[in-house]
C-alpha positions as CSV (number, residue, x, y, z in Angstrom):
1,X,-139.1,-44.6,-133.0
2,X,-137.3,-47.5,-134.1
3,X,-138.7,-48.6,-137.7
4,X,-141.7,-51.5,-137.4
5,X,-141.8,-51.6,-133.7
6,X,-143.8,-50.2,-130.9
7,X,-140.6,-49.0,-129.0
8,X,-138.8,-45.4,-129.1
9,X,-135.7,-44.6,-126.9
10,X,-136.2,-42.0,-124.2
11,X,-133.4,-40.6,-121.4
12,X,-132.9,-41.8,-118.3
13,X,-134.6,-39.2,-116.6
14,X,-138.1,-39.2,-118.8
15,X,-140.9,-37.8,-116.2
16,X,-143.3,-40.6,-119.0
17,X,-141.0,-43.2,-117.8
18,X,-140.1,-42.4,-114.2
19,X,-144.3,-42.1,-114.0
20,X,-144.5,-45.9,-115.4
21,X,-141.4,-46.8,-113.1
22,X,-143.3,-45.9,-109.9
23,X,-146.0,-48.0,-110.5
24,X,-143.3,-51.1,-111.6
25,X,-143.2,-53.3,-108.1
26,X,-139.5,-52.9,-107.9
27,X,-139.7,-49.5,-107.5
28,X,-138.5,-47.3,-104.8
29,X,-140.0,-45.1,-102.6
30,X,-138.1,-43.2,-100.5
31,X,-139.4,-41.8,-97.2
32,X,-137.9,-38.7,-97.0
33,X,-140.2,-38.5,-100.6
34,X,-137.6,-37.4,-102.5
35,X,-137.9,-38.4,-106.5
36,X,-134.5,-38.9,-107.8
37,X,-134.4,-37.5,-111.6
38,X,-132.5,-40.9,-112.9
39,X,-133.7,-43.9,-112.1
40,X,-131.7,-46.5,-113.9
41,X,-128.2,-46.9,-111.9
42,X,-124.4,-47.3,-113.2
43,X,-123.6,-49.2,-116.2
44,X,-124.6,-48.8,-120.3
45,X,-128.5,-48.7,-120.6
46,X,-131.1,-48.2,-122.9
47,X,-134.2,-46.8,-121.9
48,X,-137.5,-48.1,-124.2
49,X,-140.9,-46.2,-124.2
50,X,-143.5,-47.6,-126.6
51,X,-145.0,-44.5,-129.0
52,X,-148.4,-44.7,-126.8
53,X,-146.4,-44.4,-123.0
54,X,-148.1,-47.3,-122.0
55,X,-144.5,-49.6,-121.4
56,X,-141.3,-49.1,-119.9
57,X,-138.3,-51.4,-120.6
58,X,-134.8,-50.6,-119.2
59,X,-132.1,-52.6,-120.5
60,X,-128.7,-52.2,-118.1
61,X,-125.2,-54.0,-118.7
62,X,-123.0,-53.8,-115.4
63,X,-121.2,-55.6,-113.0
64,X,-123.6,-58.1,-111.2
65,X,-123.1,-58.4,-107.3
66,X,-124.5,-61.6,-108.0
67,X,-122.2,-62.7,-110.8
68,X,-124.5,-62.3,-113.6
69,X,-123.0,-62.0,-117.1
70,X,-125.0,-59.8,-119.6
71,X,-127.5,-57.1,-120.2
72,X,-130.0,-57.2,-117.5
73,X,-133.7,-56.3,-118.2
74,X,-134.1,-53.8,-115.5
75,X,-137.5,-53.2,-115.6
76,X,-140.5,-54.2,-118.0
77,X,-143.9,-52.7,-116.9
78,X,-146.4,-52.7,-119.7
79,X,-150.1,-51.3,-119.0
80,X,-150.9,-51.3,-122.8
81,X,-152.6,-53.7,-125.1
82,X,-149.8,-54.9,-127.3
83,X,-148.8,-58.1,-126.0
84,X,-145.9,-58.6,-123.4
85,X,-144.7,-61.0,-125.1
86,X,-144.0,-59.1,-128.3
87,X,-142.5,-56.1,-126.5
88,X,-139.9,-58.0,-125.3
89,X,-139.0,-59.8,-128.4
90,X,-138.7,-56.3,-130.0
91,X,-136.6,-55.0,-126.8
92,X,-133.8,-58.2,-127.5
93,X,-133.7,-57.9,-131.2
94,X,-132.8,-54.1,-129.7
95,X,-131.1,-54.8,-127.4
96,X,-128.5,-57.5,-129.5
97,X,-128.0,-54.7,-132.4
98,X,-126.4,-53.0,-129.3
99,X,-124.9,-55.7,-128.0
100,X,-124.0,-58.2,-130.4
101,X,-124.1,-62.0,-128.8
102,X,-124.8,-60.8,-125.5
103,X,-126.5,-63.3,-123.2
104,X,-129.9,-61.5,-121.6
105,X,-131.1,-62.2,-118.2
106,X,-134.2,-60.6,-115.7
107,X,-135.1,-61.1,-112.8
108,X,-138.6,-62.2,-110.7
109,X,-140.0,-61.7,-107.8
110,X,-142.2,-64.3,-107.6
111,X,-143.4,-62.9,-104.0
112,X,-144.7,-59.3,-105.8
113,X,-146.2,-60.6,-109.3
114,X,-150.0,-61.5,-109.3
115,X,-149.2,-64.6,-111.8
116,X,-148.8,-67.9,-110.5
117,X,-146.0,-68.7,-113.4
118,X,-144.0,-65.3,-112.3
119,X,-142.4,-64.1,-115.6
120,X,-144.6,-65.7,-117.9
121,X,-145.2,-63.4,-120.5
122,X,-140.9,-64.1,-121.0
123,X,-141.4,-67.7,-121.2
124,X,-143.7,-67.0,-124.0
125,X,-140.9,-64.6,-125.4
126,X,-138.7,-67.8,-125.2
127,X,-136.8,-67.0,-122.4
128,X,-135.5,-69.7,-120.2
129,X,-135.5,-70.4,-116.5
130,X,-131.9,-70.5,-114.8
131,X,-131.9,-70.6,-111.3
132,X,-132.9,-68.3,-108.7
133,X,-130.9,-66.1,-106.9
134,X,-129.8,-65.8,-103.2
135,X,-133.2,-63.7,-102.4
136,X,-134.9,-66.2,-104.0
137,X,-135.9,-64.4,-107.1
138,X,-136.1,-66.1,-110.1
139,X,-133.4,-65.6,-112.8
140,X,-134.8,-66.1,-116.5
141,X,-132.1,-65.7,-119.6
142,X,-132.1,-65.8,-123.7
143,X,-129.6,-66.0,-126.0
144,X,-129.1,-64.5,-129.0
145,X,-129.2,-68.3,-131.2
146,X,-132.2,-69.5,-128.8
147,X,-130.2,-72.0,-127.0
């Protein structure tokens, strides 16, 4: 557990974070039903389970097809009753003593989230819309100073 915050880091491969994975809407099933063991892909990660396995965050730094420079938020699925909000403020602050200055980025399928302001609860983080991507998801990005 990483002192004064809700998050601990867990491998790749965590059946606790594959379980919270498979209920993420980016998720995939495969219909021969096989169940991969890692579930993150190619590139540095860092795999975040808070202490009461309700949220899943997956921080991934790799070469974007889509020309994307930073650490991408992979996934953030929380079904707990901290606040979104503060999860991913503790996941950057994380995520930048890894990766000092890095610019972070996420991004929103507006089409599969039940808000209608899709990736709210990383607006109220502070994050920034910054365009949307060829598919038409939405790209939202922070920087380490705020700007």
């Amino acid at each position: 557990m990483f002192a004064g915050m809700h998050w601990f880091g867990i491998k790749e491969g965590d059946r606790r974070g594959r379980a919270i994975l498979k209920r993420h809407y980016s998720a995939r099933h495969y219909a021969d039903g096989s169940n991969p063991a890692l579930f993150v892909g190619p590139g540095e990660k860092m795999v975040l389970m808070t202490s009461d396995c309700s949220a899943l965050f997956v921080w991934r730094k790799f070469i974007s097809d889509d020309g994307q420079v930073g650490v991408s938020c992979a996934v953030f699925r929380n079904e707990g009753m901290v606040r979104s909000s503060v999860l991913i403020r503790e996941a950057e602050s994380l995520a930048w003593e890894r990766w000092p200055g890095e610019r972070l980025y996420t991004y929103i399928n507006p089409r599969r989230v039940r808000s209608t302001n899709p990736g709210y609860c990383f607006l109220m983080a502070g994050w920034q819309r910054c365009g949307t991507s060829r598919g038409g998801l939405v790209i939202l990005e922070k920087f380490p100073d705020g700007g």
